[in-house]
Every structure is written in C-alpha cells, then in structure tokens.
C-alpha positions as CSV (number, residue, x, y, z in Angstrom):
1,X,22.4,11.9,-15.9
2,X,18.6,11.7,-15.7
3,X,17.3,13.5,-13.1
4,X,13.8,13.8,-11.3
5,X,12.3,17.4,-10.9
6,X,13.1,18.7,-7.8
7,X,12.1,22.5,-6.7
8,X,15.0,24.8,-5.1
9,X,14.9,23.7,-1.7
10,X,15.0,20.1,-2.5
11,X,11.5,19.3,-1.4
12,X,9.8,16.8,-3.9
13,X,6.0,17.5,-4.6
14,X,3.5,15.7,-2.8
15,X,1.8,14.5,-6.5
16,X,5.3,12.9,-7.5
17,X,5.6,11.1,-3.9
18,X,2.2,10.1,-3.9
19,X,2.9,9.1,-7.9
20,X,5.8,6.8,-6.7
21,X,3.5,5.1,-3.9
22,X,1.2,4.1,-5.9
23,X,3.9,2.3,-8.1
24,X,5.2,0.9,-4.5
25,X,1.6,-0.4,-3.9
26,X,1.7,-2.3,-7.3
27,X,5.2,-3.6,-6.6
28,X,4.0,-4.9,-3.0
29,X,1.1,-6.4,-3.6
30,X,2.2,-8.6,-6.1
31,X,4.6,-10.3,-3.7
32,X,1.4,-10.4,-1.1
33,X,-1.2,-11.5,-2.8
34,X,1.7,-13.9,-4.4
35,X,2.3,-15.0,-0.5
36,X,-1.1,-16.0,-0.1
37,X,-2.0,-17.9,-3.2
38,X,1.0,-20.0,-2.5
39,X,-0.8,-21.6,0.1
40,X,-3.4,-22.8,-2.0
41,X,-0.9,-25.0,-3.5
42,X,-0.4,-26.9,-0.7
43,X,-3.6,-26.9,0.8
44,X,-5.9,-27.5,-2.1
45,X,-3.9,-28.3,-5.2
46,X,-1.5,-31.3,-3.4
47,X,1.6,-29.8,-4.1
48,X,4.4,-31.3,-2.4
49,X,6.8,-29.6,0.4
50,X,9.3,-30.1,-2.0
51,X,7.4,-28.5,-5.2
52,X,6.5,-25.7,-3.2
53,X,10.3,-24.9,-2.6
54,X,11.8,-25.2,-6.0
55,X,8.5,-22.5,-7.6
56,X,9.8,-20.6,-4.6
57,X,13.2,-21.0,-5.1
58,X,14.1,-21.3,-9.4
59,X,12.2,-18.2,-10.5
60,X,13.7,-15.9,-7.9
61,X,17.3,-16.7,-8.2
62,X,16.6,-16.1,-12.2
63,X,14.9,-12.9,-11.1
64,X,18.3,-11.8,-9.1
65,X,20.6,-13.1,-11.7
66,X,18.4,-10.6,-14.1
67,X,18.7,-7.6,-11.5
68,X,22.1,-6.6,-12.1
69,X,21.9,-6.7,-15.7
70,X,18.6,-4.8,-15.6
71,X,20.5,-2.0,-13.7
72,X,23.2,-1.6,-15.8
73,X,21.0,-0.9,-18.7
74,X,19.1,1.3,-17.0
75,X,21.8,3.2,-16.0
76,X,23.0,3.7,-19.2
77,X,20.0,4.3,-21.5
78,X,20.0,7.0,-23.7
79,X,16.5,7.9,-24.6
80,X,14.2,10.8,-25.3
81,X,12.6,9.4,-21.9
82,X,15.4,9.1,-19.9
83,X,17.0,6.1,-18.5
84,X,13.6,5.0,-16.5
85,X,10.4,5.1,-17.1
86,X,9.8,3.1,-20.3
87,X,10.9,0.3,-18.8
88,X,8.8,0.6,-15.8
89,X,5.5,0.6,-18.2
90,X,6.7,-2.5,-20.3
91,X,7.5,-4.5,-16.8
92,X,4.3,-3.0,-15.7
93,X,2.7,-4.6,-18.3
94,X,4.8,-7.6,-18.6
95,X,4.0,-8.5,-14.8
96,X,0.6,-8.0,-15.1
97,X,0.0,-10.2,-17.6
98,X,2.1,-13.4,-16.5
99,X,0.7,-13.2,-12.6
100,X,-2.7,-13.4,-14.4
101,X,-2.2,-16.1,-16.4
102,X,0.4,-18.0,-14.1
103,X,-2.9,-18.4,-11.3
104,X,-5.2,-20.4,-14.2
105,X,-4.2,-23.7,-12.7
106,X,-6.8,-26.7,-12.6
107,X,-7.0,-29.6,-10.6
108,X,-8.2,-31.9,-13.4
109,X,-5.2,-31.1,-15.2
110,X,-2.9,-32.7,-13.0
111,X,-0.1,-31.9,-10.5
112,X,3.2,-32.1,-13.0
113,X,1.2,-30.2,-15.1
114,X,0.4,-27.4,-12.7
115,X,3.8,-27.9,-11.2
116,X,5.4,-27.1,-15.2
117,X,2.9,-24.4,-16.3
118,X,3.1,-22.6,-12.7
119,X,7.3,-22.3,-13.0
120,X,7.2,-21.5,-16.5
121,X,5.2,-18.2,-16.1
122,X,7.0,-17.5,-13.0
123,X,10.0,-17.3,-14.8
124,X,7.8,-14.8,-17.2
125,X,6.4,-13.3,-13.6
126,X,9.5,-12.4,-12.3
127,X,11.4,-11.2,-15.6
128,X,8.6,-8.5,-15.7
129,X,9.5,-7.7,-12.2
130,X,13.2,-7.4,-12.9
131,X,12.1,-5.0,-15.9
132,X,10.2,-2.9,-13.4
133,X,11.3,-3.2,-10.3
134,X,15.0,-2.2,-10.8
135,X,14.6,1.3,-12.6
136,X,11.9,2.0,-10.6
137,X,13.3,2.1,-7.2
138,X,16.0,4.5,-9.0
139,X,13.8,6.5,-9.7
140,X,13.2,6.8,-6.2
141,X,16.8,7.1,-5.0
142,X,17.0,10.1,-7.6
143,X,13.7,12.2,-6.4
144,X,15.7,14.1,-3.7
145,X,19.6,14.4,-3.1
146,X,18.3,15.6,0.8
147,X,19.1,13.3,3.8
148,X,15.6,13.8,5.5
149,X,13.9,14.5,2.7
150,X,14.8,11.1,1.2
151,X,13.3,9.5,4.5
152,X,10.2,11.7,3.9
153,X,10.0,9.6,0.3
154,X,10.5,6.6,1.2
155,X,8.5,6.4,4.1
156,X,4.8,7.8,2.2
157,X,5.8,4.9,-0.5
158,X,6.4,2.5,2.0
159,X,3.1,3.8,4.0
160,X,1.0,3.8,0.5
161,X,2.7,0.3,0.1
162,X,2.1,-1.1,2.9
163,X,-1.9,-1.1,2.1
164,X,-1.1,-3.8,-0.2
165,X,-0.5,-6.4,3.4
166,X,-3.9,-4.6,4.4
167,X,-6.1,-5.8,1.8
168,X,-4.6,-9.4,0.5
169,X,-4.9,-11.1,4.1
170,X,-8.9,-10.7,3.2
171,X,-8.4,-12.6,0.7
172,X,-8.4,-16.0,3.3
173,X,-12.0,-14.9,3.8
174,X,-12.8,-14.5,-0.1
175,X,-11.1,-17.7,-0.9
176,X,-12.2,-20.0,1.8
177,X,-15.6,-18.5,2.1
178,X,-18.1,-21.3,0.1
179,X,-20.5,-18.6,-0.2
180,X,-18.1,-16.6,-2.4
181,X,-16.5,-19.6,-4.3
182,X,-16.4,-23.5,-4.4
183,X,-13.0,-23.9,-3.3
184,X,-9.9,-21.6,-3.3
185,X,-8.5,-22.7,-6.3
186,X,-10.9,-21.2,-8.2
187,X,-11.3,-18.3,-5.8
188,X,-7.4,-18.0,-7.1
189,X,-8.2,-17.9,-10.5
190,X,-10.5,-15.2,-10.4
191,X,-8.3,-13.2,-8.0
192,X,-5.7,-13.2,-9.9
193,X,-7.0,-11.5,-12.6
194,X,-8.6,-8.4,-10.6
195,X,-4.9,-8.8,-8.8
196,X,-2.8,-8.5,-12.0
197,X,-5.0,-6.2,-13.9
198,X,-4.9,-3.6,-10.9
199,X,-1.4,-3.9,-10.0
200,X,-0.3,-3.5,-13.6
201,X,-2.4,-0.1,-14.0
202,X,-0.8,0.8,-10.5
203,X,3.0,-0.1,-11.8
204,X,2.0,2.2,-14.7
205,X,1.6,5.6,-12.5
206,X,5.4,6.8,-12.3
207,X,6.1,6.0,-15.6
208,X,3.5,8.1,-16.4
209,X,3.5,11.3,-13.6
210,X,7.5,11.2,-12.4
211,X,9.2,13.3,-14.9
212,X,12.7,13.2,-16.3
213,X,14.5,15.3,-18.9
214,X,15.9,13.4,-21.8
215,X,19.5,11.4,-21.7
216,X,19.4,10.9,-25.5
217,X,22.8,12.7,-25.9
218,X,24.4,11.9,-22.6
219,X,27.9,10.1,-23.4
220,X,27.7,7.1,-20.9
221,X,28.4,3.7,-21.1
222,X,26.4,1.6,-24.1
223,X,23.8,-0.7,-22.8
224,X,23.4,-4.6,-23.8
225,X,23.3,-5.2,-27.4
226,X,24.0,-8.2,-29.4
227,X,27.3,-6.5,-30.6
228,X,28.6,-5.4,-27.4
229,X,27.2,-7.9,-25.3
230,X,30.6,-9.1,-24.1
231,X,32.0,-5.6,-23.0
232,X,28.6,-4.6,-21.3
233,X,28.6,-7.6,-19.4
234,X,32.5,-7.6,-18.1
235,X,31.2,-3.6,-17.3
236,X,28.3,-5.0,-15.2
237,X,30.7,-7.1,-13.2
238,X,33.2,-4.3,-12.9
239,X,30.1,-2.0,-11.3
240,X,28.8,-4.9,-9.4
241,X,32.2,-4.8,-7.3
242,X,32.7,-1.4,-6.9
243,X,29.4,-0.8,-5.5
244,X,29.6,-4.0,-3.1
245,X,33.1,-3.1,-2.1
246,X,31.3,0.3,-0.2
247,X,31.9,-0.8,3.1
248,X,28.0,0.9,4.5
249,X,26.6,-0.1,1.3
250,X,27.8,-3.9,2.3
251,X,26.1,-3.8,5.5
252,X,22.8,-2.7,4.4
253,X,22.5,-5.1,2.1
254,X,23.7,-8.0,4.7
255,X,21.6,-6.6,7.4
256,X,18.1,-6.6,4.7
257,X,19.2,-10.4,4.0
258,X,19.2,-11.0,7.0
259,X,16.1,-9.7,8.5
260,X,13.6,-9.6,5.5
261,X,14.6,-13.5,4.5
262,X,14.4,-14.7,8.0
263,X,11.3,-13.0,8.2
264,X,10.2,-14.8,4.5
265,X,11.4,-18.5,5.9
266,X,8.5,-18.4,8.6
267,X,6.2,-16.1,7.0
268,X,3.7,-19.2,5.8
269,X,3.5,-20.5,8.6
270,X,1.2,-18.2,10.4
271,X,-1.5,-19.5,8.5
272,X,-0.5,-23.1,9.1
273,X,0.3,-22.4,13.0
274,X,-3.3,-20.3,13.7
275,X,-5.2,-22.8,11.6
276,X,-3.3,-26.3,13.2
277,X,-2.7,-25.2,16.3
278,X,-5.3,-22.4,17.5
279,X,-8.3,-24.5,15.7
280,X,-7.0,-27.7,15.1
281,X,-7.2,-27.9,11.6
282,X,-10.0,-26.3,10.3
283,X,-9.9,-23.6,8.0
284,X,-13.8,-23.2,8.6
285,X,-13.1,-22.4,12.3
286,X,-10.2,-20.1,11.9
287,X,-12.2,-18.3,9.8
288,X,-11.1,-14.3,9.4
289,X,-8.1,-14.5,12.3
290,X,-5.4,-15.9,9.7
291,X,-6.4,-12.6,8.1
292,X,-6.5,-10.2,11.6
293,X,-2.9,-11.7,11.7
294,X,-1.4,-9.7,8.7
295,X,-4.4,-7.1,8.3
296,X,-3.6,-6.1,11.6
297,X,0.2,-6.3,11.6
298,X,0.1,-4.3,8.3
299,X,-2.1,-1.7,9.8
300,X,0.0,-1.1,12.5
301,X,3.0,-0.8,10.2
302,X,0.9,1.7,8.1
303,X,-0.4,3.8,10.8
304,X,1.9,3.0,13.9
305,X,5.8,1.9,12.3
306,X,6.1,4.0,9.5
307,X,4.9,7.6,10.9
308,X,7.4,6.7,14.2
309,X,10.0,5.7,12.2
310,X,10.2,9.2,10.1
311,X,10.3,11.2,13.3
312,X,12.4,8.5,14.9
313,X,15.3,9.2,12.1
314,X,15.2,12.6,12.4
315,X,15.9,13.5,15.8
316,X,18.0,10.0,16.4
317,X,19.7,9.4,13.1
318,X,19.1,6.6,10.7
319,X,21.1,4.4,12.5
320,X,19.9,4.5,15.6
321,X,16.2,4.6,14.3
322,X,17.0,1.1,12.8
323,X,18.6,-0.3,15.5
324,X,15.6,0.6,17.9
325,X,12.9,-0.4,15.5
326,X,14.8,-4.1,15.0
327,X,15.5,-4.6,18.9
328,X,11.3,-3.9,19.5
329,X,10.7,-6.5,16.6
330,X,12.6,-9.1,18.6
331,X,10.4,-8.4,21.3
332,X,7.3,-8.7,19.3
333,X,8.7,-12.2,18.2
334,X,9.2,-13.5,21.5
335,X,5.6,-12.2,22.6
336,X,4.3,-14.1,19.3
337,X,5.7,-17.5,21.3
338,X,4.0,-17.1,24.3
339,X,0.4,-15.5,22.9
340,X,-0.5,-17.9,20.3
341,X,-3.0,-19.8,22.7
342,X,-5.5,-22.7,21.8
343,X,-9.1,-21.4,22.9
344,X,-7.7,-17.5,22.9
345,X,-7.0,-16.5,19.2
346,X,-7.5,-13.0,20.4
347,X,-4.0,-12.9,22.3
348,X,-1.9,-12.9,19.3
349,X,-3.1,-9.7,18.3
350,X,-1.6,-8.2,21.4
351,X,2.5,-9.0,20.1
352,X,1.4,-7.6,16.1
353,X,2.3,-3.6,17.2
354,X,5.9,-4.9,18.1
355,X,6.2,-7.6,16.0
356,X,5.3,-4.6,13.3
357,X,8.8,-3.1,13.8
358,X,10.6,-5.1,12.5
359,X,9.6,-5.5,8.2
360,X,7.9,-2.1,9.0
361,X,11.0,0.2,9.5
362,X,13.2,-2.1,7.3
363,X,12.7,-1.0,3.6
364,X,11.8,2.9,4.9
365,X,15.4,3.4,6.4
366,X,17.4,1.3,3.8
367,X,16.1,2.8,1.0
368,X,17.0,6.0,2.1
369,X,20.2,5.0,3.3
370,X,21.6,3.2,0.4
371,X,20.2,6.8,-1.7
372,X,22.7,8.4,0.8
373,X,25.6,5.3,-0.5
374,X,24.9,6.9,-4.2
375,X,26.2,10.0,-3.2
376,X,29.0,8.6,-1.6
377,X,29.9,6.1,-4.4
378,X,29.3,9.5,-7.1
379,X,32.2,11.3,-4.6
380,X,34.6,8.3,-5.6
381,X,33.6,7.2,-8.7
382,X,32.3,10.3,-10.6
383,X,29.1,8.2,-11.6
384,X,25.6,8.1,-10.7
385,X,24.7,4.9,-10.2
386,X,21.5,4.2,-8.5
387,X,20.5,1.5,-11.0
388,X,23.3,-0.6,-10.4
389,X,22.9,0.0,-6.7
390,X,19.2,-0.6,-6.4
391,X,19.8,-3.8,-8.3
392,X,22.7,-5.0,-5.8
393,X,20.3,-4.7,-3.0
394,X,17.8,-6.0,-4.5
395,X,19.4,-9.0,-5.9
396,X,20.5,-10.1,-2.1
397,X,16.7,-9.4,-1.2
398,X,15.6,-11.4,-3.9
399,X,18.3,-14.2,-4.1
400,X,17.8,-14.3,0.0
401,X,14.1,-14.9,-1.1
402,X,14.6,-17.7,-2.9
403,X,16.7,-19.1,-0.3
404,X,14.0,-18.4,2.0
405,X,11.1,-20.4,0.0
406,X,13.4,-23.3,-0.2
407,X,14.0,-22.9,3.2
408,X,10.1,-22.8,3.9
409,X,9.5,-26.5,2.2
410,X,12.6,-28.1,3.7
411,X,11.8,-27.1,7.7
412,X,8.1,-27.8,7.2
413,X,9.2,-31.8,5.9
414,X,11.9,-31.5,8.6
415,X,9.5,-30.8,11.6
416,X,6.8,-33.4,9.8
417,X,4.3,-31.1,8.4
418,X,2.5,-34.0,6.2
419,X,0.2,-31.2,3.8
420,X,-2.2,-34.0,3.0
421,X,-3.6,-34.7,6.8
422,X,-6.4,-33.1,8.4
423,X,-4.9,-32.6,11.9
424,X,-0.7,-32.8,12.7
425,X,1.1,-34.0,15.0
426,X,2.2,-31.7,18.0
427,X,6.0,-31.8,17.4
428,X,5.2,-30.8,14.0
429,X,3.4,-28.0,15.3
430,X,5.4,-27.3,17.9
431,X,8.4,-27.4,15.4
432,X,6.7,-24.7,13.0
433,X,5.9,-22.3,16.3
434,X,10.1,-22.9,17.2
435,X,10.9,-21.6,13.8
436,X,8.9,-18.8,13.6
437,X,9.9,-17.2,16.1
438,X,13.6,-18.3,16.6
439,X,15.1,-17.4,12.7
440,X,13.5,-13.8,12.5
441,X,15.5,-13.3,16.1
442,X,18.3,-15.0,15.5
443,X,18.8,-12.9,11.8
444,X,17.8,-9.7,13.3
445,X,20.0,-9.8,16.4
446,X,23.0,-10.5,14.0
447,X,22.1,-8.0,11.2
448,X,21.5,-5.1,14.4
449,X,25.5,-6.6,15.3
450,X,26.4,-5.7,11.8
451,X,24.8,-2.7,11.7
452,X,25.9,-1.3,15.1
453,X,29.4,1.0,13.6
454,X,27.1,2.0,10.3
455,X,29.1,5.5,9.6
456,X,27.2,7.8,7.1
457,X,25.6,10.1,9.2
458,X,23.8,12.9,8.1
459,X,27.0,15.1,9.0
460,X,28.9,13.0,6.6
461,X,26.3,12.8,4.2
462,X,26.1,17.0,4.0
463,X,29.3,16.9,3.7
464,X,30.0,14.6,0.5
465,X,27.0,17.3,-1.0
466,X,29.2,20.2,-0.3
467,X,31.9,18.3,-2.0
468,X,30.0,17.1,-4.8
469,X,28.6,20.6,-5.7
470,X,31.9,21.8,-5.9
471,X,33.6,19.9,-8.2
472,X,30.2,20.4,-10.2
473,X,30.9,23.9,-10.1
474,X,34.3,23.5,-11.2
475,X,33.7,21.4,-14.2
476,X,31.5,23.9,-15.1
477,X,34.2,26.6,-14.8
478,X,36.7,24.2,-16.6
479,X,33.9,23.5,-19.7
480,X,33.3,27.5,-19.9
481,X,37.1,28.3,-20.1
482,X,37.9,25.8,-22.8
483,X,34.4,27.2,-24.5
C-alpha cells in the first residue's frame, strides 16, 4: 500500500497540507470559473436552454462513468511513484490544456459549430479531470489515519479552495466591463487561458511536494491493460459494490447528491435573478453585485464556515456538526427569498453568512468522513481502498452534476426564461426565485433525514484502529515465524 508520510503522532506537516490545498484550489476553480463562463453562452453567444443542458449534462456523465475506472487503476498501480501522483501531473496537464482551448469559441463561427467544438473538448476537459481528480483526493484520504486530524486536512484544503469562489465571481466585472474588453466572449477567451494555465501549475503542487514510497513490488490487483481488460473491469464492478454496500458510506454519498446537486440546479440563476429582477435586465446596472453574491458567500465560507466547522466537529462530532451546519443553510435559503428586493440589492448580502453553511461545511465533513469508511471497509475487506472510494463519491457528485445542468436548462424553459429578451416576464422571474430557493431546501432537509442515525463515531472509528493495528501486528508475527 502507498502511503503518505506521516510523523509519529499522526500529525501531517503543515507544507504537505498546505501542498494538497493548493491542488484543491486548482481542482475548484476550474469548476468556478467553468460556472461562470457558462453564462456567457446564453447571454452573449445564443446558445439555447436546451444546448446549455446537454454541454452540461453529456461530458459529466462521461466524466463519472470514467471515475470508477480511474480509481481502480489507481489503486492498483505499481510504480516507482506510487499509485498517485503521476497521474495527478498528466491530468494536471491534460485539464489545463483542454479548459484553454475549449473557451476559443467565436461568434462568426456559428452556433452548431460552437455548440460541436465546445462538447468535444469537454469531453477532453473532463477526462483530464477524471485522471486527476480521482487519485488526488486519495491522496488526501491517505495523509492521516487520525479522526480529528483528518478534519484538520480537509478543512485548510477546503479553506485554501474555497479562494477559488473568491476570485472567479470578479470575473462578471472583467468580462462585462467594456473598458477591459468588447464583449464577454472575448473576455472568455483570454480568461481562459490565464484560468487554465494557472490551475494546471496549481494541480501540479502534490504531485510534486506529497511524498509516497514506491509500490513497484506490492502484489495487488493488475490495473487496465488491453490483455486483461475484461478481468480488471468485472474487478471494478466487484469493488464498486462492496464499497456502496457500506451502509455510512451509502449515506454520505446520498446526502452529497443531494445537497451539492440541488445546490448546482439553481446555482445560475443568481446571476439571472439579481440582473432580471434587482435591475431589470441590465447587466450595466447590476454591475459588481452578481459578483458581492458569490465573493461574499465564498468569503464567508472561507473565513466564517470552514474555521466553525473544525471546532464544531470536534467537541460535537461529525455528525452533529453536519447536521447543524445543513439546518442554518436552510435558513439562509429562506432569508435569500424574502431579501432579494428591487431598489435594495444590499439586502441579499444579509442571508450569504447562513446561506454559506450549507456547500461550505459539506465537502470538509464528508471527506473526512468517508476517510474514516476506508478504515472501516480495510477492517472487512483487508484492502485499502481510497481510490475506489473517492471515485464512488465522486461519481454520484459528478453524475448528480450532470443531472443538475440538465436540470438547470429544462426549469429555466419551464418557468419561460426566453435567453434572447432584454427584460422577462414576472412569472418567469418569479419561477427562477421559487426554485432557487425551494430544491436546495427540499434536498438538504431530506439528505439531514438520511443522515440523522449516521454511526461511525469517533469511538467507533478508534476502535476499528485498535483492531486494525493488531492484526497488522500479527501478520507481522506470522511473516517472521515462517521467515
């Protein structure tokens, strides 16, 4: 098994957190910055609701379906580099590249064209991510086998991360500033490259800095090959249902779906509702308050959320922090309703600390938690797994994405969102503002119900340690007596 270097009393070193938050900024601000150019092809390139869904939707359910795979093979790589990090630097690259070349899209070169070129290198986009994302977030679950100190992980990646929702709200300003560009297409074009470029050299940092010892002569299970491509696969199955069949693992993953993809249904529509609704159209007038709505949200994730959150699961329990966090989130939705107000953009602002609570704890507790269902799943299986289990609950995040953009076109055509007019009608508005608040509610109230008998507690999880170091220690005694 490839391990990261840990010192004797399980504390990681602040260089290799800070190493694997950097590669969480990367990973994050891909998917922001992609949130926000998204928009442009509705608003300035003509794009259809229904074109917008389907580049949503196609490239992220190829990017789950590649998840699983990419797991496996990272969990069973034999190299002189360990199972890891090479193939976070070739996804690195491979990410980089694609979200650069994907944003070169021109208006005189017509909208099936865009529409073609765009899904083609998303399909390139998100097989880089795959390549990346997957072993990297093992490398994460394997930093620390601690309960709190896993938290402490988590929560400075999440907290470096979270500057990625910080900076790519600016770019409304960059991108519908005429002073900077034209128009926001080619804003996008030029954004994109200092985006991908950045990122890329970001994605690059744990592969680089997290050490791990060599698995060249580790007996485990052979990764995809040409030759064995029929066993590896039937062995990717067989893993995919063990790990889904954990019980807490299950939930997590549900209760994510639930709350991130609601969350990703309505996310878009801020810009449309404080742009249509606060300034009735004009993307002049609204100037730098569709970005105060996620700069601000993000900093009070980053400097509010994340720090409470830590503390919050130490002295309450994951479990508890979670369910907490969520039930302030659905206040901060219901606040949203009542303080978006014609005339007083200002208000909004007030509902953004609660509303915060919600995305903000989400990823900082799970992460940890499903590190703790790797532990669990080693006690009954006798494997280390964290590849396979990262890419299980990452495929539901991701497939739930796709789900989510498709979502995102069909609701705006169902409430009458026309993207060509100038001005919409009020029940189209009105539709939007229903949404937006009522899924992220109704999907967090229902993933807190799942999540309200969640059973690994830290008692149980010290326990399965105990356990686990002492059937290490006697293999060990077993190997030496036969030696």
């Amino acid at each position: 098994m490839e391990s990261i270097n840990v010192n004797p009393k399980k504390m990681v070193p602040m260089g290799q957190k800070i190493a694997f938050g950097l590669g969480m900024l990367a990973n994050q601000m891909f998917p922001a910055a992609l949130g926000i150019f998204m928009v442009v092809l509705v608003q300035d390139l003509g794009f259809p609701a229904w074109m917008w869904g389907i580049l949503f939707f196609l490239p992220r359910i190829f990017d789950a379906f590649i998840d699983p795979i990419m797991g496996f093979i990272s969990d069973n790589t034999r190299s002189k580099w360990g199972r890891r990090r090479h193939y976070v630097f070739i996804g690195a690259i491979i990410m980089g590249v694609s979200f650069v070349v994907m944003w070169q899209l021109y208006r005189e070169n017509g909208l099936d064209y865009n529409f073609i070129f765009f899904l083609f290198w998303s399909f390139v986009f998100y097989l880089g991510l795959s390549i990346f994302s997957v072993p990297y977030v093992a490398m994460g679950y394997e930093m620390s086998d601690d309960f709190h100190e896993r938290t402490n992980i988590m929560a400075i990646s999440q907290w470096i991360g979270q500057w990625a929702w910080v900076i790519a709200p600016w770019f409304w300003v960059v991108m519908y500033d005429p002073s900077w560009f034209p128009n926001a297409d080619t804003a996008t074009r030029t954004l994109a490259v200092w985006v991908g470029v950045s990122c890329m050299i970001l994605a690059m940092i744990p592969a680089i800095f997290i050490t791990s010892k060599s698995t060249k002569g580790e007996n485990s299970f052979a990764p995809l090959t040409f030759s064995t491509i029929g066993g590896s696969l039937k062995e990717i199955f067989k893993s995919f249902k063990e790990a889904f069949s954990s019980k807490p693992f299950r939930k997590l993953c549900i209760a994510t779906f639930l709350i991130f993809n609601a969350f990703n249904t309505v996310a878009a529509f801020s810009f449309f509702i404080v742009v249509y609704y606060l300034f009735n159209g004009s993307t002049e007038a609204a100037g730098i308050w569709p970005t105060l709505f996620g700069c601000v949200g993000a900093l009070s994730t980053t400097f509010l959320v994340i720090p409470i959150v830590a503390r919050m699961s130490k002295k309450l329990g994951k479990k508890n922090a979670f369910l907490i966090c969520q039930g302030i989130s659905v206040f901060g939705y219901i606040l949203l309703w009542f303080l978006f107000i014609p005339g007083k953009p200002y208000m909004f602002l007030f509902a953004l600390p609660f509303f915060s609570f919600g995305i903000g704890s989400l990823f900082t507790l799970m992460m940890s938690m499903t590190a703790d269902v790797c532990d669990m799943d080693e006690l009954t299986s006798g494997k280390r797994r964290e590849g396979i289990f990262g890419a299980i609950y990452w495929w539901m995040v991701k497939f739930g994405f796709a789900i989510a953009g498709l979502l995102t076109g069909v609701i705006m055509s169902l409430v009458g969102f026309n993207t060509d007019a100038a001005t919409q009608s009020e029940g189209a508005i009105t539709g939007l503002r229903l949404f937006y608040s009522g899924i992220p509610i109704l999907g967090t109230l229902i993933a807190m119900w799942i999540m309200r008998n969640y059973d690994l507690t830290e008692e149980k999880a010290k326990q399965i340690k105990v356990e686990l170091a002492t059937r290490k220690e006697e293999n060990l005694v077993v190997v030496s007596a036969i030696l």
